[in-house]
LOZADREN-640770 format. One record per residue: residue in one letter; chain; x, y, z of N, C-alpha, C in turn. Coordinates in pm, 1 decimal. Layout:
<recs>
(rec A A (X Y Z) (X Y Z) (X Y Z));
...
</recs>
This chain:
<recs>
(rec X A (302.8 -2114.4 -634.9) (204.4 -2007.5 -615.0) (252.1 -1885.4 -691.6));
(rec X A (164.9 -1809.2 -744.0) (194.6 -1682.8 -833.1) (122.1 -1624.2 -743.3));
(rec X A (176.0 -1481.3 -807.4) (101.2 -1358.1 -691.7) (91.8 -1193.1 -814.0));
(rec X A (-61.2 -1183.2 -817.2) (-81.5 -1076.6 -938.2) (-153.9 -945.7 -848.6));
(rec X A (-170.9 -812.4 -899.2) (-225.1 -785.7 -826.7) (-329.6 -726.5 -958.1));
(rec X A (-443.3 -675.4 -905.1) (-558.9 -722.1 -966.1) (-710.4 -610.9 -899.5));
(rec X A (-769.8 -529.6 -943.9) (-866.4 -473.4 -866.2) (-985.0 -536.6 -911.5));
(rec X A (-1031.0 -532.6 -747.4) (-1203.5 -585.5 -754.9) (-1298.6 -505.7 -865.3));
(rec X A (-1367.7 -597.5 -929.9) (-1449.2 -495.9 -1032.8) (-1619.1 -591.0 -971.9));
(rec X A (-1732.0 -506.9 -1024.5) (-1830.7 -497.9 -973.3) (-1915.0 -541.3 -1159.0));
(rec X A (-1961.2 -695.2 -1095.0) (-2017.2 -764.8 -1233.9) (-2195.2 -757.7 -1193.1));
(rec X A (-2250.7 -683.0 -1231.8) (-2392.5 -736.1 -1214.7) (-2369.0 -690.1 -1010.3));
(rec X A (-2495.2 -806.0 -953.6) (-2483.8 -794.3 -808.5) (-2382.3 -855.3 -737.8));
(rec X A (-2254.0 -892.3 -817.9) (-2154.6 -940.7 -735.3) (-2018.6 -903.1 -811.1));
(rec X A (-1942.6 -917.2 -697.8) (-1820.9 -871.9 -733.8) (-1652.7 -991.8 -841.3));
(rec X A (-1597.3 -921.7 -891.6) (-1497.2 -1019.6 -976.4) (-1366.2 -999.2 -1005.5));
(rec X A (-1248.9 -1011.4 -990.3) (-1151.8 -1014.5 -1064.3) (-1068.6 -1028.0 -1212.4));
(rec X A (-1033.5 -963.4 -1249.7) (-945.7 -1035.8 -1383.2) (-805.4 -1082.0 -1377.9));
(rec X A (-760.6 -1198.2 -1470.8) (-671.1 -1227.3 -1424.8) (-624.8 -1226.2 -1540.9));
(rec X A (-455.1 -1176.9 -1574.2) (-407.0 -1130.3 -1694.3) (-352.9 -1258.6 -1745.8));
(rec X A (-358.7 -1261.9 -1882.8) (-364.9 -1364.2 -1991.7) (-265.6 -1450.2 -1949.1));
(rec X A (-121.2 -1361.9 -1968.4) (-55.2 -1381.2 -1921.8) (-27.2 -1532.0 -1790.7));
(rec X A (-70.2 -1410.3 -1730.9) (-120.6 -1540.1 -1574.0) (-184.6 -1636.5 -1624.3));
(rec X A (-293.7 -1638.0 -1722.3) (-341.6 -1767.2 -1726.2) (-245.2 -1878.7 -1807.5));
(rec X A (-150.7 -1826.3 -1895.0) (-73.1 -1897.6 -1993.6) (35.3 -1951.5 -1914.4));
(rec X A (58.0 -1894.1 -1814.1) (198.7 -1953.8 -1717.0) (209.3 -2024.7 -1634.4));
(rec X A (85.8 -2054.7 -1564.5) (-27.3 -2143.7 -1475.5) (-70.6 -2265.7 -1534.6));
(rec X A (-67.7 -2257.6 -1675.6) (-202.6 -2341.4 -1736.4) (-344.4 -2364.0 -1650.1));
(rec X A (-394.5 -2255.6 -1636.4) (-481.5 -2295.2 -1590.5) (-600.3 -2242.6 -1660.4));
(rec X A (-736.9 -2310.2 -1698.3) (-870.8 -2323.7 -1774.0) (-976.8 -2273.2 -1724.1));
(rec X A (-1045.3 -2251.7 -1778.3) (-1183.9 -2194.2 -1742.7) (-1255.2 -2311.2 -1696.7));
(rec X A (-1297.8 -2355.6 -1548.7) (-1366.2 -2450.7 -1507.0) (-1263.2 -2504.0 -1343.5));
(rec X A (-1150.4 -2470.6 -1376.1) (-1026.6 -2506.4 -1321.3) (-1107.4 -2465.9 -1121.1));
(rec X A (-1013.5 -2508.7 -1045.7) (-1087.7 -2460.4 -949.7) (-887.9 -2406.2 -867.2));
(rec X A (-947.2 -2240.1 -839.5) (-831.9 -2207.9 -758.3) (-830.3 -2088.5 -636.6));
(rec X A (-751.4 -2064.4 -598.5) (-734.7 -2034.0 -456.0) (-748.1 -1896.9 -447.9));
(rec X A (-774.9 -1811.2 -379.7) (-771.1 -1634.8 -406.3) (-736.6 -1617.3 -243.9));
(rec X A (-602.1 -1604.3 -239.5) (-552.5 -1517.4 -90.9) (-593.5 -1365.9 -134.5));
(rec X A (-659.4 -1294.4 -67.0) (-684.8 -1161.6 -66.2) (-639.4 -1054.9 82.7));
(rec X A (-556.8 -957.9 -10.9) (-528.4 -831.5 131.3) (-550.5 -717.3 48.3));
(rec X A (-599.3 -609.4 116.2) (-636.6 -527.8 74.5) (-515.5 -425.6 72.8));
(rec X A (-467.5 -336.4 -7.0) (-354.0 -243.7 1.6) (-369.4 -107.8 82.6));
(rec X A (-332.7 -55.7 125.2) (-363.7 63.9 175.6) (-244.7 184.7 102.2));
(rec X A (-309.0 243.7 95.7) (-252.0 363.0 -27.4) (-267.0 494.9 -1.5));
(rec X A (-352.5 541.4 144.4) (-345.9 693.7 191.4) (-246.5 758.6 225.9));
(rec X A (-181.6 728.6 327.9) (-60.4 740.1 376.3) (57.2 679.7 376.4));
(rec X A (139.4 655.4 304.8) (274.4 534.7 332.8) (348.2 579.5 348.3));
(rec X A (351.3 695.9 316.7) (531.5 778.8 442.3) (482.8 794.5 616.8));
(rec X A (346.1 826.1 651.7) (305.4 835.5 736.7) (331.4 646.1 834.0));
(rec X A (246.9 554.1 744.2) (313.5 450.4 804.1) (462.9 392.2 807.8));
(rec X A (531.8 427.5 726.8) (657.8 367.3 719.6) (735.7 500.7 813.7));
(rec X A (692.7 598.9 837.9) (775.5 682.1 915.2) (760.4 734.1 1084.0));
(rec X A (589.4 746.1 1086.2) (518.4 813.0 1174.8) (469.5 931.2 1185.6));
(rec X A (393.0 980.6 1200.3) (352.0 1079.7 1207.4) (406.3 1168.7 1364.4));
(rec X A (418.4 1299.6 1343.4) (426.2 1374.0 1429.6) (335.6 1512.5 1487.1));
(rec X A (296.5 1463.6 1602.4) (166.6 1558.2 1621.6) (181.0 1649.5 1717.7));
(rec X A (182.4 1759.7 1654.2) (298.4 1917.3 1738.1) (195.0 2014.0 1697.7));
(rec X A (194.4 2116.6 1808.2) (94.2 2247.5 1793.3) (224.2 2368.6 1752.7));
(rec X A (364.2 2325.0 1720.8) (436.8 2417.4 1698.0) (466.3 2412.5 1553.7));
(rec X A (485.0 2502.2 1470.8) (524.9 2537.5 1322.7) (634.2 2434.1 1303.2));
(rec X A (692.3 2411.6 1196.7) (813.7 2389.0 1134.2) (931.4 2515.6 1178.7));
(rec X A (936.4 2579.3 1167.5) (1006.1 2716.3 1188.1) (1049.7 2689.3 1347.4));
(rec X A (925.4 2667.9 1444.8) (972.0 2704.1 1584.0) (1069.2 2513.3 1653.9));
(rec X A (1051.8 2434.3 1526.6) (1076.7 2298.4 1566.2) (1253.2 2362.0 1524.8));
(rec X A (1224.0 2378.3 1424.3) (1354.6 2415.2 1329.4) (1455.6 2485.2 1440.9));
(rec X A (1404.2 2598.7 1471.1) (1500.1 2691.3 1623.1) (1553.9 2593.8 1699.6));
(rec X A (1451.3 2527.3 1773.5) (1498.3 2424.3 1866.6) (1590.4 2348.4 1865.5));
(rec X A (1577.7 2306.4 1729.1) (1717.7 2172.9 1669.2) (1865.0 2266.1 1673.2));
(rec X A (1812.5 2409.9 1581.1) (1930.5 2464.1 1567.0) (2002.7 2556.3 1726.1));
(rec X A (1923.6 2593.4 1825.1) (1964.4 2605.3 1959.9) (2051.4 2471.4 2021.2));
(rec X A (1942.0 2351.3 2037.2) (2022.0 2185.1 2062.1) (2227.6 2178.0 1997.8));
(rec X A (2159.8 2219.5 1866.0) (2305.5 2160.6 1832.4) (2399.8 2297.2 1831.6));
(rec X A (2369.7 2411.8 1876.2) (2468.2 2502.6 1888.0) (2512.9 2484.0 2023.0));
(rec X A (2403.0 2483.3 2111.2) (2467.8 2435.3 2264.2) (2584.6 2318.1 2278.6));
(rec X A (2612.6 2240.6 2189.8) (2639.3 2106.0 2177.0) (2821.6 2110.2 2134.0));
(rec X A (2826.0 2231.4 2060.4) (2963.8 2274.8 1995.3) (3000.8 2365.2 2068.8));
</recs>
């Protein structure tokens, strides 16, 4: 199995892929050929937000900032 990535393009009333030459030369595979299309869609808005989390605070940066630096002065 190969794995390309590839955006949906819009042919007439239906939709299509391209698949780079490349890919087709390494595959051997032909025009007529019959093959498989696993499809996931990427998500691309946020990815520090998913890979990190988001944090949802009615306080500034500044008043988070105090807090940490109060925490770790109490601490020493």
């Amino acid at each position: 199995m190969i794995e390309i990535k590839t955006k949906l393009r819009k042919w007439g009333n239906s939709f299509g892929i391209v698949v780079p030459q490349k890919t087709i030369e390494t595959t051997e595979i032909k025009e007529g050929d019959e093959v498989t299309i696993l499809m996931n869609k990427e998500k691309t808005k946020n990815v520090l937000g998913e890979m990190f989390g988001t944090l949802k605070t009615k306080k500034t940066t500044r008043e988070i900032m105090e807090e940490i630096d109060k925490e770790l002065d109490s601490e020493f």
